[in-house]
C-alpha positions in Angstrom: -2.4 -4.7 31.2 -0.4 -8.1 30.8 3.2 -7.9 29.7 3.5 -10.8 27.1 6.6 -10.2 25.5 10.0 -8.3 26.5 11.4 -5.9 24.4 14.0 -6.4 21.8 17.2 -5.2 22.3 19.3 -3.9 19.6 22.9 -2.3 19.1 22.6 1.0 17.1 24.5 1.9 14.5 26.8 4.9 15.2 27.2 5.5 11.4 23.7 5.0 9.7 23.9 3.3 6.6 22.1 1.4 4.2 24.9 -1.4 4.8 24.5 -0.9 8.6 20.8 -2.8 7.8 22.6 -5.8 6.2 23.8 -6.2 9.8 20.4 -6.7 11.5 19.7 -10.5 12.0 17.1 -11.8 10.0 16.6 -8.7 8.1 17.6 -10.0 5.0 15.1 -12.9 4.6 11.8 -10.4 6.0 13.0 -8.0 3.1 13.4 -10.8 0.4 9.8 -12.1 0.9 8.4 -8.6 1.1 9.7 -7.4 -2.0 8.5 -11.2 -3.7 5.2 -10.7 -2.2 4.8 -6.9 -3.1 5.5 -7.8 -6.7 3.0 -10.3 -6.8 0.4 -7.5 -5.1 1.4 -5.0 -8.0 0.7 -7.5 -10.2 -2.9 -8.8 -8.6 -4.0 -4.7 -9.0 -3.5 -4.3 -12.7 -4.3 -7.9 -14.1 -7.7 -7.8 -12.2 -8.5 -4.3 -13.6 -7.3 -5.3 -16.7 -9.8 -8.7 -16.0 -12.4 -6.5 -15.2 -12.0 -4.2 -17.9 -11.3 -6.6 -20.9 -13.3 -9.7 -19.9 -16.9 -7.7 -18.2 -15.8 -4.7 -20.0 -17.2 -3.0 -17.3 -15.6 0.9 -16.0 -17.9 0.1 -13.3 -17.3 -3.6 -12.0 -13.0 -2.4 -12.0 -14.3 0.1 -9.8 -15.7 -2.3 -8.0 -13.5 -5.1 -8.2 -10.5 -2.0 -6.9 -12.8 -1.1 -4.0 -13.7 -5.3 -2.5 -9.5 -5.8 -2.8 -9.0 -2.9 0.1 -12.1 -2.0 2.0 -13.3 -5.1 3.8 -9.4 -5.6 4.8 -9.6 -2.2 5.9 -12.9 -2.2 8.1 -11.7 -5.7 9.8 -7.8 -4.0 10.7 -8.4 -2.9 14.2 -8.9 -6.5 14.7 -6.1 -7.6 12.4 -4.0 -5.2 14.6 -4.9 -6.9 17.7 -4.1 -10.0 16.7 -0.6 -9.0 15.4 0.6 -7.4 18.4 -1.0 -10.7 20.8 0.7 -13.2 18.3 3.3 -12.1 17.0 3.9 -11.2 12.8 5.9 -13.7 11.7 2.8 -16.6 11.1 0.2 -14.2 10.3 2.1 -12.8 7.3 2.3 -16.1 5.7 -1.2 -16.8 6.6 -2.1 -13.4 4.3 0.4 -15.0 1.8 -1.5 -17.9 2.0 -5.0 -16.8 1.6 -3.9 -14.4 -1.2 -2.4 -18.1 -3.6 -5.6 -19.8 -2.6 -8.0 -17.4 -3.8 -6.0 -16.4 -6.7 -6.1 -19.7 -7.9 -9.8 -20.4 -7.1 -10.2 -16.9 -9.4 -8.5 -18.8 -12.1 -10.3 -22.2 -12.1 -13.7 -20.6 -12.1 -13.2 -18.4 -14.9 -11.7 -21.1 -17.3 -14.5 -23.3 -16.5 -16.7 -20.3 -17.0 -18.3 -20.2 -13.7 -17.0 -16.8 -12.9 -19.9 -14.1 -12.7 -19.2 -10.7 -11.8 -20.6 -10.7 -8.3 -18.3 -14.0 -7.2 -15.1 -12.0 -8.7 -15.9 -9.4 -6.2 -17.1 -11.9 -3.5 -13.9 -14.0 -3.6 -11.8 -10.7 -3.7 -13.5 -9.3 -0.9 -12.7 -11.9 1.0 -9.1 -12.3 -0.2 -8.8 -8.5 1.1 -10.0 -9.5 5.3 -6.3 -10.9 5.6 -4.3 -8.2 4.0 -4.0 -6.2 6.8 -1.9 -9.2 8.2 0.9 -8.6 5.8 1.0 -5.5 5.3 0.9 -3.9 8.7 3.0 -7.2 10.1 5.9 -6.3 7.8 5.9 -2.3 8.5 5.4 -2.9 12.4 8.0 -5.4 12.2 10.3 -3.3 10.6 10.7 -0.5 13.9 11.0 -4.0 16.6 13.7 -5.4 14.2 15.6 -2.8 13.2 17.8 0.5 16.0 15.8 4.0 15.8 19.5 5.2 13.9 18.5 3.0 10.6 14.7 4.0 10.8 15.2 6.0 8.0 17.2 3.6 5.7 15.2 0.5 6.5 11.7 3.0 5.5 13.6 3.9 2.4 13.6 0.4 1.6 10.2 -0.4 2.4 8.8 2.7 0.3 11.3 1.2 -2.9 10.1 -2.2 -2.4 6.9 -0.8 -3.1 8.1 1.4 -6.4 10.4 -1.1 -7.0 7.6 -3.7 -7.0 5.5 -0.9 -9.3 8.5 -0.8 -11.6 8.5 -5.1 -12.0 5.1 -6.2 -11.1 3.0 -3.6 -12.8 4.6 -4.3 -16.8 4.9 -8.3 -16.0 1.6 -8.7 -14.6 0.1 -6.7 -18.0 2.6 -8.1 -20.3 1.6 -11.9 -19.1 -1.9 -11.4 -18.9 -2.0 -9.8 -22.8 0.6 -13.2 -23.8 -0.5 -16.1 -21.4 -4.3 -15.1 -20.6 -5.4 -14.1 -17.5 -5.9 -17.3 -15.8 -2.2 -18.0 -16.1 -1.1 -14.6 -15.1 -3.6 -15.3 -12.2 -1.7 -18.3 -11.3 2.2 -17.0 -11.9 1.0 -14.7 -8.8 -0.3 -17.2 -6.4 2.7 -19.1 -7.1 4.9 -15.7 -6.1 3.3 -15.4 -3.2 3.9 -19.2 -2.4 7.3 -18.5 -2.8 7.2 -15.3 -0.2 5.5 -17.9 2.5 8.4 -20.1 1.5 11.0 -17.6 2.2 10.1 -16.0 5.8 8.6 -18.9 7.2 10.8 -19.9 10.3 12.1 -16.5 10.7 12.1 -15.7 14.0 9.7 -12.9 15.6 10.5 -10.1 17.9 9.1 -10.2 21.1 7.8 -6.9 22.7 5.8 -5.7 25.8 1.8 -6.1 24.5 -0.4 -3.4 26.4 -3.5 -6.2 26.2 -6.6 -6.2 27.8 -7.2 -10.3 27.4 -9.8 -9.3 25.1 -9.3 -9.7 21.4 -11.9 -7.5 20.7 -11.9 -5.1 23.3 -7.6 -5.1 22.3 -9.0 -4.1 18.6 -11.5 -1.5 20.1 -8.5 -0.1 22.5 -6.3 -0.1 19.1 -8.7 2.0 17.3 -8.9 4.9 20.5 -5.4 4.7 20.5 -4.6 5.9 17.1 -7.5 8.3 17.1 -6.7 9.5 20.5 -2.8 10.4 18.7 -3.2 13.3 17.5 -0.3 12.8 14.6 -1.8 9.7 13.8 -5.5 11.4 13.6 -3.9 13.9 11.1 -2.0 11.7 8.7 -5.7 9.5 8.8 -7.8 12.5 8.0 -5.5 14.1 5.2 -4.2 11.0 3.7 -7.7 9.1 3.0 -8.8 12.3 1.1 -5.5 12.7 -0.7 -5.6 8.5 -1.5 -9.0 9.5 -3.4 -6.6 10.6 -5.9 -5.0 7.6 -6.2 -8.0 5.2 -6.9 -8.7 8.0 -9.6 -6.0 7.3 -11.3 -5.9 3.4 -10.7 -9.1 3.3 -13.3 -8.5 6.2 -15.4 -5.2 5.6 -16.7 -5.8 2.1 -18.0 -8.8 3.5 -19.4 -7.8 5.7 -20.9 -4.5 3.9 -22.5 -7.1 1.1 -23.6 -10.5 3.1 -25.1 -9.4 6.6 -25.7 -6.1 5.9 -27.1 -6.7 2.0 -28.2 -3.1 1.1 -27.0 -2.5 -3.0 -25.5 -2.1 -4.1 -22.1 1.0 -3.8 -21.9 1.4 -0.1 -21.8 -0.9 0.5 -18.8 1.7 -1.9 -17.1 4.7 0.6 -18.5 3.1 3.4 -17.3 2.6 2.2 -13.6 6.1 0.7 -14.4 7.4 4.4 -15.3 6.2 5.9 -11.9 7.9 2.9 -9.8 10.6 3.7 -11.3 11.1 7.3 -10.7 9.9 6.4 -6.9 13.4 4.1 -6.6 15.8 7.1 -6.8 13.3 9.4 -5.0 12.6 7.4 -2.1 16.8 6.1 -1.7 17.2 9.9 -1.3 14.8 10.6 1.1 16.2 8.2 3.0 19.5 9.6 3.4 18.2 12.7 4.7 17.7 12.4 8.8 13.2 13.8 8.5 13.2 14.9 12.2 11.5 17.8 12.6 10.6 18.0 9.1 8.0 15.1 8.6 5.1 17.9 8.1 6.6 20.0 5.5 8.0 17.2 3.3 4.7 15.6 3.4 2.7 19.2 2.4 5.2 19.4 -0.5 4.0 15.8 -2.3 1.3 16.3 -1.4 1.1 20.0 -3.0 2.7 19.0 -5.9 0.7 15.9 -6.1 -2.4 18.7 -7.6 -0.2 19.3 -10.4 0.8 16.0 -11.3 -3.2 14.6 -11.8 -4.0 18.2 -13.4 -1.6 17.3 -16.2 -4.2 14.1 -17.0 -6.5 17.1 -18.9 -3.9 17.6 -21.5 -5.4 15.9 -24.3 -1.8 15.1 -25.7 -2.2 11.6 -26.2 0.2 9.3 -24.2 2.5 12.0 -22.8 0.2 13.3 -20.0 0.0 10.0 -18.8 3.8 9.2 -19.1 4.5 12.7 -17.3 1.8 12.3 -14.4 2.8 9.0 -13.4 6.7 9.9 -13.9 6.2 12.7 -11.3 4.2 11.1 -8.8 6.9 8.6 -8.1 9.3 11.4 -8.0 7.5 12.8 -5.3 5.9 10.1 -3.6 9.5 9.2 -2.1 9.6 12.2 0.1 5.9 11.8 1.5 6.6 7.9 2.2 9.8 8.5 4.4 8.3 11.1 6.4 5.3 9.8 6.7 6.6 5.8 8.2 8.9 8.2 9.9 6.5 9.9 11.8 4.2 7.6 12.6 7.4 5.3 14.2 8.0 8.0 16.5 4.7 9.0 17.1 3.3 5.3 18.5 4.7 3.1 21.6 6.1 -0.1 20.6 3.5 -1.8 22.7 0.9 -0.5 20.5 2.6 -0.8 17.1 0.6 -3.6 15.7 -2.9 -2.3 16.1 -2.0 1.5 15.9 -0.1 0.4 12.7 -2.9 -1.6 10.9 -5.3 1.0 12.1 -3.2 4.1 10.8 -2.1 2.5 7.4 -6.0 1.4 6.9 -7.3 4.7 7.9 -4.5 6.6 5.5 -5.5 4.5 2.5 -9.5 4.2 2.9 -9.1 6.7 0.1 -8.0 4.8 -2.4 -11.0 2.5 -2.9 -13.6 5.0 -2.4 -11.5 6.7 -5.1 -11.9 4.0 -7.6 -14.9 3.2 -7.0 -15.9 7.3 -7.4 -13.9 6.9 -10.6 -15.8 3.8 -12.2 -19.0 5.6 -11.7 -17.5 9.3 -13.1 -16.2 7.6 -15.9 -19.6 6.8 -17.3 -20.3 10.5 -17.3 -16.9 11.6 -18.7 -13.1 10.4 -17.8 -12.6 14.8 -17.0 -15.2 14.5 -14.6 -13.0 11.5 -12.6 -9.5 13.4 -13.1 -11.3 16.9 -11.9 -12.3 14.8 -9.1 -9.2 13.6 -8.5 -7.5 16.8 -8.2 -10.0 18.9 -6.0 -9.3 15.7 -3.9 -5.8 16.2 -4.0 -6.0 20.3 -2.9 -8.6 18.9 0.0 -5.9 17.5 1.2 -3.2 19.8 1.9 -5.6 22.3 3.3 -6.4 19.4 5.7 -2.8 18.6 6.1 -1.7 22.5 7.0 -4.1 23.0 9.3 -4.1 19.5 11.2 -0.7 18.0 11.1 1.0 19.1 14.1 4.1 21.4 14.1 6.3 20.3 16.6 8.1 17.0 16.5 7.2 16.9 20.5 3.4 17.4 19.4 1.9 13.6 19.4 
């Protein structure tokens, strides 16, 4: 084991606040380019759905298309988590930010010289997806070395909102530009956002922390990967949030799809209704944070994740628009609770010199659902759209069975 970096040391905050954060150096800038380049990834998800959907008119190739963004990212983060924790966050994140404006724009170009075929969309966003990891694992592992254990709380009520928050923004604009400007040009508004994240955290500086490191960049990926299985809190979020995040992809291709054949509404409302559940998120997730979660991670996470069944059974209600509105209203009410406990627990749960690669292992491992979910979905859809939402919920159920029975009781459990 080499010791490549020496811990930060912080001040806590006797009195816990959100404006204690404004106090953390550097803080301000990381959040700032997080929230610009979340925005642009909401707005990425829906206009190459949309793309996919409109342009191929293809169920199937947004499936698809939802599956290459995430899963080769995924399958590559042990890696990715290695290298974070050798090399610090800081230039990796713009290297993701990077990637993501290049390829963006290389989508673009192709398509408005009609050179685009299906299987290069899903080529060049399968590649886009190796260096996600990068960002979003840099900025959440960054957030516990930057910020005193005290404001843990506040500062993962901040990074679940930028999320919603980034739902709430990114979702309507992205829709709304790609139905007025084209897609191309909503392509290329993104890549400029995510120019403009680079811009704004590059020369920030990067915490330095002991690095448990073999010398071996792959056998420090390899190590990563036993680690976070070996945790037994980070083994149970894996196992019963992948089957839970099946949901999700669900309802990542059957909402628009619904909103654009069934009910032969514009682009611009799928982007309202992913809007409308980012917004009920904000106020969720601010009040989540406010409440201290230790010692009661497990059962805040069973309750979203219990009423999360409910929430994708109301998709069967053949009621036209206000299924939708409700479902995706209530799922950001309750996704604030799950997200606080959830970053939470896994802060306590991992030592700091293994945050990067337990991180980017335990975030890809929570979220494999997702793309297997839409990519479940695009096929199911072909059958029926009930078949995907029935899915979708017996997916859900999974889920908290596996959470109750795995997810371990006791706060000194790891």
């Amino acid at each position: 084991m080499s010791s490549l970096r020496s811990p930060v040391t912080q001040n806590p905050s006797p009195n816990p606040s959100y404006r204690a954060l404004l106090d953390v150096p550097s803080l301000g800038r990381v959040l700032l380019s997080m929230q610009v380049s979340r925005i642009a990834q909401s707005m990425v998800g829906i206009v190459l759905i949309l793309f996919a959907l409109q342009r191929y008119n293809s169920p199937q190739l947004a499936g698809l298309v939802a599956f290459a963004s995430i899963a080769p990212g995924m399958v590559i983060s042990p890696i990715a988590g290695a290298l974070l924790d050798r090399h610090g966050r800081i230039r990796l994140i713009i290297l993701d930010y990077v990637v993501a404006a290049v390829t963006l724009l290389l989508v673009a170009g192709l398509s408005l010289g009609g050179n685009l075929p299906a299987s290069l969309l899903v080529a060049i966003t399968a590649l886009a997806s190796l260096t996600g990891p990068l960002s979003g694992s840099g900025l959440r592992s960054l957030f516990p070395l930057l910020v005193p254990e005290p404001l843990w709380e506040r500062v993962n009520a901040v990074d679940s909102n930028g999320w919603v928050l980034a739902t709430v923004v990114g979702a309507p604009f992205g829709a709304l530009a790609a139905q007025i400007l084209g897609f191309e040009t909503a392509l290329a508004v993104i890549a400029i956002a995510y120019a403009i994240a680079a811009a704004v955290i590059f020369g920030a500086p990067d915490p330095r922390t002991d690095v448990a490191s073999s010398g071996s960049l792959f056998l420090d990926a390899w190590q990563g990967l036993v680690y976070t299985w070996q945790n037994r809190t980070l083994r149970s979020l894996a196992v019963s949030l992948s089957v839970m995040n099946l949901s999700g992809g669900v309802i990542q291709i059957v909402v628009p799809l619904i909103i654009l054949r069934t009910l032969g509404m514009g682009q611009d409302m799928v982007g309202y209704m992913f809007g409308l559940s980012g917004a009920f998120g904000v106020l969720s997730a601010f009040l989540s944070g406010r409440v201290r979660t230790q010692g009661r991670e497990r059962t805040m996470i069973l309750f979203s994740a219990t009423a999360f069944v409910g929430t994708t059974l109301i998709l069967l209600w053949p009621a036209g628009l206000l299924p939708i509105a409700l479902c995706m209203a209530l799922s950001g009410l309750f996704n604030g609770p799950l997200d606080i406990a959830m970053f939470t627990l896994r802060q306590r749960k991992t030592d700091q010199a293994w945050m990067g690669r337990a991180f980017t292992v335990s975030m890809s491992l929570n979220f494999s659902g997702f793309p297997i979910g839409a990519a479940l979905a695009g096929i199911l859809v072909g059958f029926s759209i009930e078949a995907a939402i029935v899915f979708g919920i017996v997916a859900n159920a999974t889920a908290v069975l596996l959470g109750y029975w795995l997810i371990p009781r006791g706060d000194d459990d790891s």
